[in-house]
C-alpha positions, 0 to 999 in steps of 0.5 A, a space after each residue: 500500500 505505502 509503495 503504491 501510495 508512492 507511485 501515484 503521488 509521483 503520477 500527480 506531481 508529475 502531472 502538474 508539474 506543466 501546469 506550473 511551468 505554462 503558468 509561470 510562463 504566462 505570468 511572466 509574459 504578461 509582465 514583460 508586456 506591461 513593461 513594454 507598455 511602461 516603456 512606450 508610455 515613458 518615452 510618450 511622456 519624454 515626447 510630449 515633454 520635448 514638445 512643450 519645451 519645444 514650443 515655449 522655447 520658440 514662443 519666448 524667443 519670439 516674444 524677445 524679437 518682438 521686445 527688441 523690435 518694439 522698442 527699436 521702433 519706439 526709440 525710432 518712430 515714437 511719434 508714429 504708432 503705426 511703425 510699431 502697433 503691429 509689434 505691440 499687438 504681437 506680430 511682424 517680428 522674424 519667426 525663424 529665430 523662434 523656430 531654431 531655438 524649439 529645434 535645440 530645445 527639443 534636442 535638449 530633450 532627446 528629441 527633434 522638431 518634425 514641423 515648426 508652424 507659426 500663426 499670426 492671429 493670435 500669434 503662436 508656434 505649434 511645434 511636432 517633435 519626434 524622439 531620437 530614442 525607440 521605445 527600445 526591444 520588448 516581447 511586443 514586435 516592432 518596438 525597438 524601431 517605434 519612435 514616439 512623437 508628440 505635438 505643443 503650441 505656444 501662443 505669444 500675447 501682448 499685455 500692454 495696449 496703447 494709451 492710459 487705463 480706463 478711469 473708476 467711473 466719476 473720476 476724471 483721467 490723469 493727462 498722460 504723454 501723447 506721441 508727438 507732444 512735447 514737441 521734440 520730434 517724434 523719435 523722443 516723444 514718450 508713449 502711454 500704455 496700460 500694461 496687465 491694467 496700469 497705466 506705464 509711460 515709455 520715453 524713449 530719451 531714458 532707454 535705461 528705464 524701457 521694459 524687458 520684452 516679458 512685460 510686454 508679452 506673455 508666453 504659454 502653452 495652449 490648453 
């Protein structure tokens, strides 16, 4: 009895010893899988990463030409607002610049811009990029030549506007400079504005105290 008791221990054992391996087996695959998607899902992240660094590196390089022309313009044309309205209002200034400044960024984020497109109204960058990186071998074929891509905007917005804020009802408005009125010409002629709501005068005769482009614009990234 013992001996036979024995043998058919040995008949299951045996029996479910596939069992185990194909399970084991399975649990294995499916955690390599989910590596794989761990994978993918971390190099989609880098992508989109890339994507904004991308785009609000060509959004705040755009907003520093824009800065440098407005005030160049300024000190030129003071007295003639339609010299640089359009570059108070965002627009007219060289976007190649922009678009050569997301393309290093990207490359600081292992990535590369497929297409840089900038749109004037309102002024933004929508920037595509693409990661140098695969998301590298797996037990799903094909990943180790899938690369990820991911696409941003920045958009670039004026906070000034020409002339003095709005008074509270029943005040009456401070006198501001005007272009042109203190009758020295119009290259020095002081400018009004109201920037984020107050009221800020630029003279172009004291350029020491002229704003940085970020005063003057604002960059985000579109929701």
């Amino acid at each position: 009895m013992p001996a036979t008791l024995t043998r058919r221990r040995r008949r299951d054992a045996g029996q479910t010893l596939p069992i185990y391996i194909v399970a084991i087996g399975g649990l294995l695959f499916l955690a390599l899988a989910f590596f794989a998607v761990g994978q993918a899902a971390a190099t989609r992240n880098g992508a989109q990463t890339a994507a904004d660094a991308a785009a609000l590196a060509a959004g705040q390089k755009y907003r520093d030409e824009l800065g440098r022309s407005f005030l160049d313009a300024l000190r030129n044309d003071a007295g003639d607002p339609t010299a640089w309205q359009d570059l108070l209002n965002g627009r007219g200034a060289p976007s190649a610049a922009a678009c050569r400044s997301a393309d290093w960024y990207a490359g600081r984020n292992d990535a590369a811009v497929s297409s840089c497109t900038p749109d004037s109204w309102p002024t933004s960058f929508a920037v595509t990029v693409k990661t140098l990186n695969t998301v590298g071998r797996s037990v799903i074929p094909g990943t180790e030549n899938e690369h990820a891509a991911a696409r941003a905007k920045a958009i670039v917005e004026p906070r000034c506007t020409l002339g003095g804020p709005t008074p509270p009802p029943g005040r009456q408005p401070t006198p501001t400079p005007t272009p042109g009125g203190d009758g020295k010409g119009t290259g020095s002629a002081p400018v009004t504005l109201t920037c984020d709501g107050k009221g800020r005068t630029l003279d172009p005769a004291h350029p020491s105290d002229l704003p940085a482009a970020a005063d003057l614009f604002s960059v985000r990234l579109a929701q």
